[in-house]
C-alpha positions in Angstrom: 84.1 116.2 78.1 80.8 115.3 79.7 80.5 114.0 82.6 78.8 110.4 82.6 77.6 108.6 85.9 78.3 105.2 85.7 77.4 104.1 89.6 74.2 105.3 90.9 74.0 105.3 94.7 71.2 102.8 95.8 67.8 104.2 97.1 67.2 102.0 99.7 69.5 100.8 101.8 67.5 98.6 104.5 64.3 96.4 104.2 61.6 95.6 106.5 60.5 92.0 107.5 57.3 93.1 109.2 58.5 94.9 112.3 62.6 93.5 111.6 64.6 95.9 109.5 67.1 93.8 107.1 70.2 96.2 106.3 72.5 96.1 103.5 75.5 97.0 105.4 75.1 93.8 108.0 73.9 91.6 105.3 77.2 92.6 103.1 79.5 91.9 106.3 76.9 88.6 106.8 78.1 87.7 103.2 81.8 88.6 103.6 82.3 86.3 107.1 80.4 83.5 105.1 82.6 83.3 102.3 86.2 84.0 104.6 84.7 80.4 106.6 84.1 79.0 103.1 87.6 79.9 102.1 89.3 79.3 104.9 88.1 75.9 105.6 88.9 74.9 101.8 92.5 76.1 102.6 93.0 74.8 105.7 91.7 71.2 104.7 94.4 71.7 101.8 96.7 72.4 104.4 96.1 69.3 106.1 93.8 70.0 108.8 90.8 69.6 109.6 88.0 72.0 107.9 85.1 71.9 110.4 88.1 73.7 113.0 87.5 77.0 111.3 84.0 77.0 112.4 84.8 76.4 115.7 87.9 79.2 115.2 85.2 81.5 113.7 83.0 81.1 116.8 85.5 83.1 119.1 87.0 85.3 115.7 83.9 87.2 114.2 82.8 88.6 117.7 86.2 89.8 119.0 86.3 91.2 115.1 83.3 93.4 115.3 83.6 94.5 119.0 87.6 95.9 117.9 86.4 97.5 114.6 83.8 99.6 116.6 86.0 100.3 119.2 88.0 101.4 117.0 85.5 103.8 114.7 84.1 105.3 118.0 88.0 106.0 119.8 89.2 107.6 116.6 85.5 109.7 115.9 85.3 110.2 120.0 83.7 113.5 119.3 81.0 112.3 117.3 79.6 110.3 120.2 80.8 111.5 123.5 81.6 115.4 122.3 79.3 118.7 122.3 76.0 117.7 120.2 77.2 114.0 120.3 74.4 111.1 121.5 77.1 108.7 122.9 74.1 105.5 123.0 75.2 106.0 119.1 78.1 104.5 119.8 76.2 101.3 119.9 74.4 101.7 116.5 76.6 99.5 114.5 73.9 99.5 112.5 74.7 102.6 110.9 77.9 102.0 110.3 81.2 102.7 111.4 83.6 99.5 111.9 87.4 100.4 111.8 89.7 97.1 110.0 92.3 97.9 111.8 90.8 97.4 115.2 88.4 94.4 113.7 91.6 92.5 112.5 93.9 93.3 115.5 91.0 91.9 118.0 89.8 89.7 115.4 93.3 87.6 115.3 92.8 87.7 119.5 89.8 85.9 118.8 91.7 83.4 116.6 94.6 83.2 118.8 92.0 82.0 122.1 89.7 79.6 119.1 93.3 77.8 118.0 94.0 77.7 122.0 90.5 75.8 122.6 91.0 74.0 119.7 95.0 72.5 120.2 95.5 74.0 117.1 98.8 76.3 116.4 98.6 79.9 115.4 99.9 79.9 112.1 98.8 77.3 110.2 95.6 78.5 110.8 96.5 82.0 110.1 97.9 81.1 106.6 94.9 79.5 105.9 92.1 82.1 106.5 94.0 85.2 105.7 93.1 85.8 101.7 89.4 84.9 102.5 89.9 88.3 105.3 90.7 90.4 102.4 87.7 88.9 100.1 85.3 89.5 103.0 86.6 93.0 103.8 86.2 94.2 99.9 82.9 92.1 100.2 81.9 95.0 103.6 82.9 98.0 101.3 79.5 97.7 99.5 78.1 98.5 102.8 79.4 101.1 102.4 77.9 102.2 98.8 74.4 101.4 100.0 75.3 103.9 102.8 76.4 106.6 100.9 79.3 107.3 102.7 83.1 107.1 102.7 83.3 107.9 99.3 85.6 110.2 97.5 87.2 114.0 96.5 84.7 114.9 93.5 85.7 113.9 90.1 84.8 114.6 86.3 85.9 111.0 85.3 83.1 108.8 83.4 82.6 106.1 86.6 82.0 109.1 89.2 79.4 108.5 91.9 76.5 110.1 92.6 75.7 110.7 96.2 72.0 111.7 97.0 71.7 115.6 98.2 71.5 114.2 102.7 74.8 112.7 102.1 77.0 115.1 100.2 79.2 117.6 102.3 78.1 120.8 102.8 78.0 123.6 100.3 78.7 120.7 97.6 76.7 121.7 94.2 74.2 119.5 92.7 75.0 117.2 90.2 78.8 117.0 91.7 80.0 113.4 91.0 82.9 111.5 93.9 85.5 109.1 93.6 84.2 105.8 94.1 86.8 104.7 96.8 84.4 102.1 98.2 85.3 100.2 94.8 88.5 101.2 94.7 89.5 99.1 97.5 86.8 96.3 96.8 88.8 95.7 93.5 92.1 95.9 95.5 91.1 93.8 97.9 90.0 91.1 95.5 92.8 91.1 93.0 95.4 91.0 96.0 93.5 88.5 97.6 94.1 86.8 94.3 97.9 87.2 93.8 98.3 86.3 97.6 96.8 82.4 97.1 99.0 82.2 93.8 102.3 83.2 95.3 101.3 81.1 98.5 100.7 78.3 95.7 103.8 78.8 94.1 106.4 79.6 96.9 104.3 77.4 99.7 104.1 80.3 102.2 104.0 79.0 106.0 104.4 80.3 109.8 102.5 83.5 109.2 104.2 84.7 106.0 101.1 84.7 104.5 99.7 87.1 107.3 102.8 89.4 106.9 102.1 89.1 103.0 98.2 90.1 103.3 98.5 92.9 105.6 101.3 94.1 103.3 99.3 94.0 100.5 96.5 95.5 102.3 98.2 98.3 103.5 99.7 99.1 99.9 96.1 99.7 98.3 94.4 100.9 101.7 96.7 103.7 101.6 96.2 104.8 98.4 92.7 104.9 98.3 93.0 106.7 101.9 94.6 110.0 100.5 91.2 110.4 98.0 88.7 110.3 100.9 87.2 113.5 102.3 85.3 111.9 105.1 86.3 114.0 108.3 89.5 112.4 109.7 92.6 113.3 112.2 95.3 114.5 110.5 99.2 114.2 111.5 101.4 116.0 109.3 98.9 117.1 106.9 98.6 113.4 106.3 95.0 111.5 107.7 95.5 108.8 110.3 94.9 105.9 108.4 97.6 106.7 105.7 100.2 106.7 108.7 98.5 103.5 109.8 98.8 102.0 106.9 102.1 102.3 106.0 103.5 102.0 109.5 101.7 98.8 109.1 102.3 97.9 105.8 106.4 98.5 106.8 106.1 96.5 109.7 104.6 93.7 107.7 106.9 93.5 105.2 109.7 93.4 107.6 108.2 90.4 109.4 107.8 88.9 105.9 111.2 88.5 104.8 113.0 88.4 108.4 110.1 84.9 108.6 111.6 84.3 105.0 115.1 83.5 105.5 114.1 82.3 109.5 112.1 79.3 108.5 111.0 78.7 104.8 108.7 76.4 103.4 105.5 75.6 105.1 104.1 74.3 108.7 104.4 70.6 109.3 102.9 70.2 112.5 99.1 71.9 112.4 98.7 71.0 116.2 100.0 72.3 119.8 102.4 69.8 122.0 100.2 66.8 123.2 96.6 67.8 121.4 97.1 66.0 118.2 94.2 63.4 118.2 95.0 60.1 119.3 95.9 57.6 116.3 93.4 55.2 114.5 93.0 52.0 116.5 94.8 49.1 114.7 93.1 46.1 112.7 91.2 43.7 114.9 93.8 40.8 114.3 96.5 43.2 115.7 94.6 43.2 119.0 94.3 39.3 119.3 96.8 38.0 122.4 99.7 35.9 122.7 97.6 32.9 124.1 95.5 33.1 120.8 98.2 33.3 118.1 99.7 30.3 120.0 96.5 28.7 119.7 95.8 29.3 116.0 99.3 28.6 115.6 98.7 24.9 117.4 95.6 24.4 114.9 97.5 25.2 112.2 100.1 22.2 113.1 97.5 19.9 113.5 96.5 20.4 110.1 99.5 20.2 108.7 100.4 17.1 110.5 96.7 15.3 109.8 97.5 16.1 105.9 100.9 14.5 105.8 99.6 11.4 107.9 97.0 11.1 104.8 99.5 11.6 102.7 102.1 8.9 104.1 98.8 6.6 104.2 98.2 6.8 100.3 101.6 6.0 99.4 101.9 2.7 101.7 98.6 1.5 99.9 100.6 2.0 96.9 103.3 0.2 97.6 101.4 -2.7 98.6 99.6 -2.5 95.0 102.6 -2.5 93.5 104.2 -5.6 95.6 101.3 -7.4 94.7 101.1 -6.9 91.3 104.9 -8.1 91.4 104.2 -12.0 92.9 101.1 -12.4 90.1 101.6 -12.8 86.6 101.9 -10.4 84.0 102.8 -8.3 87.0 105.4 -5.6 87.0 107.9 -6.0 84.0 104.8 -7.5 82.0 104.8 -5.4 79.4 101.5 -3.4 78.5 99.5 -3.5 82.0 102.9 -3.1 83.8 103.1 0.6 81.9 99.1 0.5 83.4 99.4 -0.8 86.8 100.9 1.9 88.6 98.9 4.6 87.3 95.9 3.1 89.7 98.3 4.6 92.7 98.8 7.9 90.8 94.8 7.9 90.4 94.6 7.5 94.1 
């Protein structure tokens, strides 16, 4: 059966603003940290909290993040940089890629960890809250790596191959040879977990970092997978490349945590902030505020009010009675038939 190339590899993969080069790999990780704040905020507001905290969270997060994933590239491809041949001032291009996840999510969450400090907020919670828009914005930074040409694939004769330009194939490859698109492998992955993690968190109200244990779970699962169909050079232990022992060391570890957090404390977080930095309650209603000495006062205007409308009232019906007495002594007074049935009405009119 033919072979038919479904993904082309982009041509260009950075732009020039007069003399500042744009890059598609930053701008896809620019994109992919946007839409994790957007996410995370929506969630943590749904939570309860307060939205504009992930911001401030983010501040100290997406630094930490991207100082760990290139520590991590440049202590696992140390010969690349610091070896024979190597230029080890590379080892600051982050430009040209090269970010590990595992070290950008490990020092990431010590970026969270210090933000939630600053902020009096609790660890979890917060955790919970951001975690499926990490996995969005890490299948978001795998099209960095498409428009990079790297990171993909063992070659392939299936219909959605990819074709790499000639400077980025491995050596001795023949033309035309089509690879595994493993950059959208784990895009998809990443998206349709991210997915099934906010609907079992929906359904089974996930709290105090079981959604955490449940992403990096999930993670793991796919990342795996899609690790064992790379041909990127790689350590190997066992025959097996570093990141698949990662991964499922991880992925174990995870899913331990998960249901040991499970049967420890179900159900979700009710308290979002640390001891003593919850924000101080809403002042009560001004009339709470007014003092003894004025209720007494309102109270002694009130009486008089009351007592000035019964005097009235006690006035009215002695004029009354005096109409009545009089109409008594004269004659066709009361008992005189018609304007007897009339007379006291005029007190009634009063």
């Amino acid at each position: 059966m033919p072979v038919v190339s479904l993904i082309p590899s982009p041509s260009v993969g950075v732009w020039h603003l007069g003399p500042v080069p744009i890059r598609a790999y930053a701008l896809a990780i620019l994109v992919g940290i946007i839409v994790a704040w957007w996410m995370g905020a929506r969630r943590y507001a749904a939570r309860g909290g307060q939205a504009d905290k992930i911001l401030d969270i983010a501040i100290w997060a997406v630094p930490f993040g991207i100082v760990g994933g290139r520590l991590y590239h440049v202590l696992t491809d140390w010969g690349d940089y610091f070896g024979p041949g190597g230029h080890p001032w590379r080892a600051l291009a982050i430009w040209e890629g090269g970010l590990g996840v595992w070290g950008a999510v490990a020092l990431g969450a010590v970026g969270v960890w210090l933000g939630t400090r600053q902020a009096g907020l609790r660890l979890a919670p917060v955790a919970d809250a951001v975690a499926p828009g990490v996995l969005v914005a890490q299948g978001i930074g795998r099209l960095g790596n498409w428009f990079n040409q790297e990171l993909f694939g063992k070659p392939t004769t299936l219909p959605w191959g990819l074709r790499v330009d000639q400077a980025h194939r491995p050596a001795g490859a023949a033309p035309g040879t089509l690879y595994q698109p493993t950059f959208l492998y784990e895009m998809v992955w990443d998206f349709l977990a991210a997915g099934l993690l906010m609907a079992i968190d929906k359904k089974c109200k996930l709290g105090h970092g079981r959604v955490v244990a449940l992403y990096v779970a999930l993670y793991c699962a796919g990342r795996g997978c899609v690790e064992m169909l790379r041909i990127d050079p790689a350590h190997h232990i066992l025959g097996l490349r570093l990141n698949v022992w990662t991964a499922g060391l991880v992925g174990i570890g995870a899913l331990v945590c998960f249901i040991v957090q499970s049967h420890r404390r179900p159900g979700r977080d009710t308290e979002l902030y640390r001891p003593g930095r919850a924000p101080a309650t809403p002042s009560a209603p001004a009339a709470a505020s007014v003092g003894s000495d004025d209720w007494a006062a309102l109270r002694g205007e009130g009486d008089h009010a009351a007592s000035s409308t019964r005097e009235k009232a006690d006035r009215v019906d002695a004029v009354g009675e005096t109409d009545r007495a009089d109409d008594a002594g004269r004659p066709g007074g009361a008992g005189s038939g018609t304007e007897a049935g009339i007379r006291p009405g005029r007190a009634e009119d009063r």
